[in-house]
C-alpha positions, 0 to 999 in steps of 0.5 A: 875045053882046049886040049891039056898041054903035056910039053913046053918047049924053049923055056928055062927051068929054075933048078930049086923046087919051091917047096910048101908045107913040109914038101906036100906041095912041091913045084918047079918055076919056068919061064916061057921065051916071051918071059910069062912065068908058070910053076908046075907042081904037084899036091900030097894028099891034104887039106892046104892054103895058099895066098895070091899076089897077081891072078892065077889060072890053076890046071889040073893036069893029073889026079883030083882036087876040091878048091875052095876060093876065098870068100866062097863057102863052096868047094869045087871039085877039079879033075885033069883037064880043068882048070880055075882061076883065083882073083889077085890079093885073094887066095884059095884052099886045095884038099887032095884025098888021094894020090897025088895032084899034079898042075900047072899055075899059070900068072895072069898079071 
C-alpha cells in the first residue's frame, strides 16, 4: 500500500467547512492544480449516511472506522492507511466508536 499522503501542496482551499450531522462530520474542499477535487474531513463518534453522486476513494488517514457499502450487509473495519471505494449513485454507512476519524475523499468521476 502507498505510503499516506500528509501534505498537498499548490492547491486552493475553500474557506467554508462542509458541515453534516449537526458538525459530527465536518470537512474542507480542495482543488489540486490539475482541478481534481478532494475534501479532507473528520468523523465524531457516531453511526452516519452519506449518498454518492460520482465514485469516491475514502482514506483513513487517522483513527478507526466500520463502513458498510450500500447493498453489502457487511461492515468493514478501516483504520489509518486504508482506504475503500464507493461506487457512484450509491452510498455507504460510517460508525465511528471512538475518538475522532480523519480522511480524505478523493472524486473519481
Amino acid at each position: 500500500m502507498p505510503a499516506a499522503v500528509t501534505q498537498f501542496n499548490g492547491v486552493s482551499v475553500q474557506t467554508k467547512a462542509n458541515v453534516y450531522f449537526d458538525g459530527s462530520v465536518v470537512s474542507y474542499t480542495i482543488v489540486l492544480p490539475d482541478g481534481a477535487r478532494k475534501t479532507l474531513g473528520l468523523i465524531r463518534p457516531g453511526s452516519f449516511h452519506f449518498n454518492t453522486d460520482a465514485p469516491e476513494q475514502m482514506e483513513i488517514v487517522d483513527g478507526s472506522c466500520r463502513v458498510t457499502i450500500d447493498g453489502s450487509t457487511e461492515a468493514c473495519p478501516h483504520s489509518a492507511g486504508s482506504q475503500f471505494v464507493v461506487p457512484g449513485k450509491s452510498g455507504f454507512r460510517i460508525e465511528v466508536e471512538r475518538g475522532l476519524c480523519q480522511y480524505i475523499c478523493s472524486f473519481l468521476a
